[in-house]
C-alpha positions in Angstrom: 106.5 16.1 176.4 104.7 13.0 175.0 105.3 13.8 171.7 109.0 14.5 171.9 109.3 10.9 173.9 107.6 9.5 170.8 109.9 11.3 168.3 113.4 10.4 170.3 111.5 6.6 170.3 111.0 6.6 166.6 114.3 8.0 166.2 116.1 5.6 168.0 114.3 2.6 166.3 115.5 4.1 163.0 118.9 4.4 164.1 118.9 1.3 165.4 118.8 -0.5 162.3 120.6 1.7 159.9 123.9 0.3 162.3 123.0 -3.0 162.2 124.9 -4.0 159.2 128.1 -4.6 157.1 131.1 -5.3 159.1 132.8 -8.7 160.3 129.4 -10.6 159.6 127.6 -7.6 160.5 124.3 -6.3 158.0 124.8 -3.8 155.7 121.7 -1.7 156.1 120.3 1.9 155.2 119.5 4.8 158.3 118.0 2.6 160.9 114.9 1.0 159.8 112.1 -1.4 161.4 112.9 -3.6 158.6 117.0 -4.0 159.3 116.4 -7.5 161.1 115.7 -8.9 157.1 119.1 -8.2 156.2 122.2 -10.8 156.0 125.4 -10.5 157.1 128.3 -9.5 154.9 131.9 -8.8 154.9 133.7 -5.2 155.9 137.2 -4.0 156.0 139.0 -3.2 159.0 139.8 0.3 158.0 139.7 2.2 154.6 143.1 4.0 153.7 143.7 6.1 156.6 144.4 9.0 154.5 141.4 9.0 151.9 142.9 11.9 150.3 145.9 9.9 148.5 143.5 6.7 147.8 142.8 5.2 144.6 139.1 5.7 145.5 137.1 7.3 142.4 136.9 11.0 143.3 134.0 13.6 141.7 135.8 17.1 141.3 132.6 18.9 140.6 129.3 17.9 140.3 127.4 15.1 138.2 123.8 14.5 136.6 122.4 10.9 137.2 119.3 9.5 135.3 118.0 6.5 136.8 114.5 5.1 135.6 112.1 3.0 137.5 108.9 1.4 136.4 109.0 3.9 133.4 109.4 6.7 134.8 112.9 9.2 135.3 114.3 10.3 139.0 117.0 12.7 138.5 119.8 12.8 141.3 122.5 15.9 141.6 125.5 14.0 142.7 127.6 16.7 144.3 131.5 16.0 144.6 132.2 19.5 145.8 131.1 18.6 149.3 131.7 14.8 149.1 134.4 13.7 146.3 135.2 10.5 147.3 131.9 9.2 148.0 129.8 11.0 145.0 133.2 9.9 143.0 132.4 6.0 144.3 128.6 6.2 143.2 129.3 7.9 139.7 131.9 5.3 138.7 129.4 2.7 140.0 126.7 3.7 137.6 129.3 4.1 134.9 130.1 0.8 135.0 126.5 -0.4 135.0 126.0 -2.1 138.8 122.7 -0.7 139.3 121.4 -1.6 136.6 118.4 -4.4 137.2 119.3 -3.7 140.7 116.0 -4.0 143.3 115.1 -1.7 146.2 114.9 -4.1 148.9 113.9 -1.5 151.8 111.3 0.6 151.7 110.3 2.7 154.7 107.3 4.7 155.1 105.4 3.2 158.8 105.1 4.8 161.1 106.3 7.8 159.9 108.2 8.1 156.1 111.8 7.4 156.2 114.1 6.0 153.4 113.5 3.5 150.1 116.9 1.8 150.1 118.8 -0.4 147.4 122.0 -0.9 145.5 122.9 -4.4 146.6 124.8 -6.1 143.9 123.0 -9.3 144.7 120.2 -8.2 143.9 121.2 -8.7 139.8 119.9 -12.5 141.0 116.0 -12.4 139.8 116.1 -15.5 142.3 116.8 -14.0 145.0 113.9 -12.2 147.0 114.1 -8.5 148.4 113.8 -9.1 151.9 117.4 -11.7 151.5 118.9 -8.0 150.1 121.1 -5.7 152.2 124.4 -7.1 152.9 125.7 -7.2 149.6 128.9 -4.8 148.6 130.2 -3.9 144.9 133.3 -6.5 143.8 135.7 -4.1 142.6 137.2 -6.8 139.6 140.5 -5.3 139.9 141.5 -6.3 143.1 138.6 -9.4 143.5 137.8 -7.6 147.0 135.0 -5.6 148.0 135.8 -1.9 148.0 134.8 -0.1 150.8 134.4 3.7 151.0 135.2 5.8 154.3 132.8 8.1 156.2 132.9 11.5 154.5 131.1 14.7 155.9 131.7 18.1 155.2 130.8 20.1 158.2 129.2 23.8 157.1 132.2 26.3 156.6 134.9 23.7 156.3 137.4 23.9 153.2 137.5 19.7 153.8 135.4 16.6 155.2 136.1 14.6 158.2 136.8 11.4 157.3 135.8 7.5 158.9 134.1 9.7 162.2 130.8 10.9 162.7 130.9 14.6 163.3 130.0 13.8 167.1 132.9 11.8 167.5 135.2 14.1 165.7 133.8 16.6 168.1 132.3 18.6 165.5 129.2 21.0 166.4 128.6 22.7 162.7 126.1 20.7 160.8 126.8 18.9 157.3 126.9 21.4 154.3 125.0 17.9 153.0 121.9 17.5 155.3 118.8 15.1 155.3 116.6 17.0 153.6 113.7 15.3 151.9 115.1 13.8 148.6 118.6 13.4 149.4 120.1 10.3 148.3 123.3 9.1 151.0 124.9 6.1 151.3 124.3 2.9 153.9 126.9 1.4 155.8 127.1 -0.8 159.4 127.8 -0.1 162.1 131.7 0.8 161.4 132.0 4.3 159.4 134.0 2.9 156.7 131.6 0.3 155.3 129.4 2.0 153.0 129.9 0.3 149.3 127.5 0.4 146.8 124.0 0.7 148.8 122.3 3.9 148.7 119.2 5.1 150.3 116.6 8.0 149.5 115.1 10.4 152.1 111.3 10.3 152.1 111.4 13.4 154.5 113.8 15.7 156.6 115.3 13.2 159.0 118.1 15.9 160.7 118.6 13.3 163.3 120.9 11.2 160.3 122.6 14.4 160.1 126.9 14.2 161.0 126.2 10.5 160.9 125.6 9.2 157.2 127.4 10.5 154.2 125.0 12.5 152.1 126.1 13.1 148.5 123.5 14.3 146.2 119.6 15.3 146.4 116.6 13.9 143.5 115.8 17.1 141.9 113.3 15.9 139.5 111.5 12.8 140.0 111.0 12.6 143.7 107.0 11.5 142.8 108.7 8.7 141.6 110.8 7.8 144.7 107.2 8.3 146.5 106.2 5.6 144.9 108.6 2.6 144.7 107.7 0.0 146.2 110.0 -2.8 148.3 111.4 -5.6 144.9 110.6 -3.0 142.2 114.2 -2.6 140.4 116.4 -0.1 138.8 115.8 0.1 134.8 118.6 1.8 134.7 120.9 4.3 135.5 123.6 6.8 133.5 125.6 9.8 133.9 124.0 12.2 131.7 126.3 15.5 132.5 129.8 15.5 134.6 131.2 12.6 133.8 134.4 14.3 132.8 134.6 15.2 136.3 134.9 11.7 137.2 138.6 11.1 138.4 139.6 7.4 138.9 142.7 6.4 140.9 144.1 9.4 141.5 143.9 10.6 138.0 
């Protein structure tokens, strides 16, 4: 009985400040870490498109290999649009057009128990800038001058399509994600509101099935995850680059 107290408790603190974030001066944060009280405040939209389906969101009709190198060394990342288009769609074009780049991982989570390395804040590009001032920070989409937002997207197991800017508990959903929290996958961070994620990303430094129905998984590291082990909170992003799918990269509806 103790130990399941101490699990709900770690759980809880985890949640807790992955929803701290993004939304009318709220922080963009990662699944809810000790750390989230670090973050600033930033910027969200009321409401993404209420039909996501007819956006001009980038959509991934397919799946998509992603090479991102840190400190040397190569992490590969699956991106799979099958299960989540709009939101492995969003990351691809994101590394297509260079934003991680030089980008540092502000969040890294491993006490008391491992739980995410996070980054993909734009402001990060600023070497001035310190990590722990990282984490409210979205991707300026320079065709519009506006931050763009992505909505909530989870595919519950079975389903021919995701539910959209709910959490599978609100949508009243029992079936788990055909995208789960598995150790290595790689899902997007938002606030508090579902539709906030941007361009912040987090990995999963073990199975954490109580994230499950309420953050938008979109791919798994399937090489590399020795290197995800070891980043540590300010190291950046060498790089990153689409090495196979980019033709199933679809951009406003195209």
């Amino acid at each position: 009985m103790q130990s399941q107290i101490r699990h709900w408790l770690v759980s809880a603190i985890f949640l807790g400040a992955l929803l701290v974030g993004g939304c009318a001066q709220q922080q963009a944060t990662s699944p809810s870490s000790p750390n989230a009280s670090t973050a600033q405040t930033a910027t969200a939209p009321a409401a993404v498109a209420s039909n996501p389906q007819s956006s001009n969101l980038p959509r991934l009709e397919g799946k998509a290999t992603v090479l991102m190198v840190v400190k040397g060394e190569a992490i590969t990342i699956e991106v799979d649009g099958t299960n989540a288009p709009i939101t492995a769609g969003n990351f691809v074009d994101l590394v297509q057009r260079g934003v991680y780049d030089k980008l540092a991982f502000h969040r890294v989570v491993r006490e008391p128990t491992p739980f995410v390395v996070q980054g993909g804040d734009p402001q990060g590009k600023d070497p001035n800038v310190p990590p722990e001032a990282l984490g409210t920070g979205s991707f300026i989409d320079p065709a519009t001058s506006r931050p763009r937002y992505i909505p909530l997207e989870i595919k519950p197991k079975g389903a021919k399509e995701p539910v959209y800017s709910k959490t599978l508990k609100d949508a009243g959903v029992a079936a788990q994600p055909e995208l789960r929290h598995t150790r290595g996958a790689v899902a997007m961070a938002r606030s508090s509101p579902p539709d906030s994620a941007s361009s912040q990303f987090y990995f999963t430094l073990a199975d954490l099935p109580f994230l499950d129905g309420s953050y938008a998984v979109f791919g798994y590291v399937t090489q590399g995850m020795d290197v995800v082990d070891k980043i540590q909170q300010g190291d950046r992003i060498e790089s990153a680059k689409v090495t196979q799918g980019i033709e199933n990269l679809r951009l406003g509806g195209k």
